[in-house]
C-alpha positions as CSV (number, residue, x, y, z in Angstrom):
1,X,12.1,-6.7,19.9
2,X,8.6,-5.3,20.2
3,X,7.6,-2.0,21.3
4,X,4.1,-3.4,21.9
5,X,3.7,-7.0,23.0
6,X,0.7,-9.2,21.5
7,X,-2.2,-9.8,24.2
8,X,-2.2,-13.1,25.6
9,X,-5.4,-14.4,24.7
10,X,-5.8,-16.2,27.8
11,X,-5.4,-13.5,30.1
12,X,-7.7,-11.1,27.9
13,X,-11.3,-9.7,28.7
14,X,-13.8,-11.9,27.3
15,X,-15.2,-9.9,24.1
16,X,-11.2,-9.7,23.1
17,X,-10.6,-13.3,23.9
18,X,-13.7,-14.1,22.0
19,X,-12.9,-11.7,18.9
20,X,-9.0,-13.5,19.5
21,X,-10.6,-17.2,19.1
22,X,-12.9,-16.2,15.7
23,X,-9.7,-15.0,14.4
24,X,-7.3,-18.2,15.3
25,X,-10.8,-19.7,14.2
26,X,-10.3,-18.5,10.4
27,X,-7.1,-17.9,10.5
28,X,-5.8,-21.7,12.1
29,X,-3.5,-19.0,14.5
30,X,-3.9,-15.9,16.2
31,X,-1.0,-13.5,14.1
32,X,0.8,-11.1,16.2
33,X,-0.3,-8.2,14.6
34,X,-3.8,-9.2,15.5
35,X,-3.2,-10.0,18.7
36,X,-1.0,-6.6,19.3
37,X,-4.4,-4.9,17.7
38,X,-6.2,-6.4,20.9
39,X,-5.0,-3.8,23.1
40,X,-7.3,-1.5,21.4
41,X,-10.1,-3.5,20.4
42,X,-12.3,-1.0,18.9
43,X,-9.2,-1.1,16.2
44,X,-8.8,-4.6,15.7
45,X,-12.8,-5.1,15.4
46,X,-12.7,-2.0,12.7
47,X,-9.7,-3.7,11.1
48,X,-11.5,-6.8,10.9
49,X,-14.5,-5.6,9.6
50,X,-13.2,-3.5,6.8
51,X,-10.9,-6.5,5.8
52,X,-14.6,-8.8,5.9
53,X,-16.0,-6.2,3.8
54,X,-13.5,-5.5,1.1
55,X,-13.2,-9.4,1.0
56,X,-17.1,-9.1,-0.3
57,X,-16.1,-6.3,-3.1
58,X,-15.1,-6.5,-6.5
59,X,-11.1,-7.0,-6.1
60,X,-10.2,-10.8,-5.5
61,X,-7.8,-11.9,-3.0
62,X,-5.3,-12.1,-5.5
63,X,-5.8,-8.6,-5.8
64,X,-6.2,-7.6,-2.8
65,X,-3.0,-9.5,-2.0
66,X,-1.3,-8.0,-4.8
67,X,-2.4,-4.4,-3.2
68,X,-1.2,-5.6,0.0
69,X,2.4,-6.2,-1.2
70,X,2.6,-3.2,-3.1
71,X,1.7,-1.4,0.0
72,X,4.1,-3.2,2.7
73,X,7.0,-2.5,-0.2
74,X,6.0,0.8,-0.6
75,X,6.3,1.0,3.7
76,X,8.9,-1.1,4.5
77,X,6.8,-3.2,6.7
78,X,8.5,-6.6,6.7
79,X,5.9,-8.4,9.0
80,X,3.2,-7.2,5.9
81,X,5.4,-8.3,3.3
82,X,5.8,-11.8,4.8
83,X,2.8,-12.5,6.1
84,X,1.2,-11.2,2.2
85,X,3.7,-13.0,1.1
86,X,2.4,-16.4,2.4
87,X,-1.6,-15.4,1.8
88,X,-0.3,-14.0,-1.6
89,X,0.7,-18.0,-2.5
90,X,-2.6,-19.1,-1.1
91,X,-5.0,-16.5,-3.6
92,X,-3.1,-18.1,-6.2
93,X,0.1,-15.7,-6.9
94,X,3.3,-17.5,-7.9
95,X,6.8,-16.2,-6.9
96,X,6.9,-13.9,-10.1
97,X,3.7,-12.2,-9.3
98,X,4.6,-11.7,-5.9
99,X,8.2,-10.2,-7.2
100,X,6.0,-7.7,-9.5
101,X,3.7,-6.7,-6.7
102,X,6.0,-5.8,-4.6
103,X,7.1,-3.5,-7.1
104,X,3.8,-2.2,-7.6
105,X,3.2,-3.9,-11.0
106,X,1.6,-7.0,-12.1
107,X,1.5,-9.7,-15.6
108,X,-2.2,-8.6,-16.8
109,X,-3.4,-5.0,-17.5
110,X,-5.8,-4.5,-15.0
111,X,-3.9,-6.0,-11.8
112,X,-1.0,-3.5,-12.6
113,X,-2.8,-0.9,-12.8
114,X,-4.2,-2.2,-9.5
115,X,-0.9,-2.5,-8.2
116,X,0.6,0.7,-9.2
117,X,-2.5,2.8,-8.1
118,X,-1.7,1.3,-4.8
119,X,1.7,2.0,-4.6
120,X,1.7,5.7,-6.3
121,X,-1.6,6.3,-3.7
122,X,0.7,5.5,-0.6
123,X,3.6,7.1,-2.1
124,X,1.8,10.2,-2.9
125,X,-0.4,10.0,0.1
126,X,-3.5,9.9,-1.7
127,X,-2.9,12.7,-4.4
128,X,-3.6,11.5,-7.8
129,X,-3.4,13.9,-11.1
130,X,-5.9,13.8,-13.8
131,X,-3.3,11.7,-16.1
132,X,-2.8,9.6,-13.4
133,X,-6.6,9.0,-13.4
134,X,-7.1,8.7,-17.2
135,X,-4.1,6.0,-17.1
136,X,-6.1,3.6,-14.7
137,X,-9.6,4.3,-16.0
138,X,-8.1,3.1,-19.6
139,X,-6.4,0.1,-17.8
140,X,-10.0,-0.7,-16.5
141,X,-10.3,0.3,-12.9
142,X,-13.7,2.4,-12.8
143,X,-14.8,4.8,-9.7
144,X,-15.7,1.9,-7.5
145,X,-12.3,-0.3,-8.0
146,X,-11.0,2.8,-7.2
147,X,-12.6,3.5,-4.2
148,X,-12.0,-0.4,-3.0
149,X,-7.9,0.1,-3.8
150,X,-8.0,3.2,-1.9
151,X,-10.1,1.2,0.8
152,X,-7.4,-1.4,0.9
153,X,-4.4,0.9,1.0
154,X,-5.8,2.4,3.9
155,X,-6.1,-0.6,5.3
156,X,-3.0,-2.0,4.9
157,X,-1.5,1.3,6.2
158,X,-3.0,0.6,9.1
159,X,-1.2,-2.5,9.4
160,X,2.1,-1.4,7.8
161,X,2.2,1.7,10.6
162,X,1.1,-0.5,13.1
163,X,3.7,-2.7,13.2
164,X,6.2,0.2,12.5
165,X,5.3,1.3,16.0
166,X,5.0,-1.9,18.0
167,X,7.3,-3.7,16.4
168,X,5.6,-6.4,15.9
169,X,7.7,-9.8,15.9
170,X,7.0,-11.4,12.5
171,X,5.5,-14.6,12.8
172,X,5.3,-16.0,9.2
173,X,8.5,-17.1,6.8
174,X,10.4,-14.1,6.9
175,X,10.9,-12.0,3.6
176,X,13.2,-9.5,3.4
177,X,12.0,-5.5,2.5
C-alpha cells in the first residue's frame, strides 16, 4: 500500500501535467514512480534530466540497465528491479544477464566490472580503495565511465529510496528481490 500516492495527471498543475504527458509520451505510460515524483516536480524534472543526459554518455542502455539492476539488488527495491527488469529485456539483456546483474556481475569484462563498481559503490556508499580502483581501470573503465557509473548509481538511488519511502505500487511484471 503506498505511503505516497502517484499524482493524478488529470488533476495536476499544468507544467506537471505537461512534464506527466512527455513521459507517458516516451514511455507509452506514465510509471508510478514518475507520477509519485510529481509531487515534487523540481525532482522529477532533475530525475529526468540526468536520466536524458547519461542516456547521451558513453554507457549503453544495456549498461545502464545492467547498473540499474545491480543497484535495485543491492537496495532491495522491487519496483526498480521489475521495472529494470522489463527495460533490461528491451536494451537487449537476456534472462542470464539480468540474473548476473542483479548480482553485480556480468558475461564480458568490462560490463562486470561495470556491474560490480555499481554494486560495491552503493554498498560502500561511495568509498572505493586504490585496489578497488586499479581492478576496474584494468577491466577498462577509465575516469569518465567512472564518473557516468557513479552518475547512474546516484540516480538510481534516487529511485531505489524513493520508492522505499512512498511505497510505490509496482506497476510492471513483478520480480521478486
Amino acid at each position: 500500500m503506498p505511503f505516497i500516492h502517484p499524482v493524478n495527471p488529470e488533476q495536476a498543475n499544468t507544467e506537471v501535467a505537461g512534464t506527466l504527458a512527455a513521459v507517458k509520451g516516451k514511455l507509452g505510460m506514465v510509471p508510478n514512480l514518475f507520477a509519485t515524483l510529481a509531487h515534487a516536480p523540481t525532482v522529477l524534472k532533475g530525475y529526468l534530466g540526468l536520466a536524458d543526459t547519461l542516456a547521451g554518455g558513453r554507457l549503453t542502455s544495456a549498461q545502464r540497465e545492467i547498473i540499474a539492476l545491480a543497484v535495485g539488488q543491492a537496495n532491495a527495491c522491487q519496483y526498480c528491479l521489475s521495472a529494470h527488469t522489463l527495460l533490461g529485456r528491451g536494451a537487449g539483456l537476456d534472462a542470464d544477464a539480468i540474473a548476473l546483474a542483479r548480482t553485480g556481475n556480468a558475461s564480458t569484462q568490462l560490463d562486470a566490472a561495470l556491474a560490480g563498481l555499481a554494486r560495491k559503490l552503493t554498498e560502500r556508499r561511495g568509498r572505493l580503495d586504490s585496489s578497488d580502483l586499479e581492478a576496474y581501470r584494468h577491466a577498462g573503465v577509465d575516469d569518465g565511465l567512472l564518473l557516468e557509473v557513479v552518475a547512474a548509481v546516484a540516480l538510481n538511488t534516487l529511485t531505489n529510496y524513493a520508492n522505499h519511502v512512498a511505497g510505490t505500487e509496482v506497476d510492471f511484471p513483478v520480480v521478486k528481490v
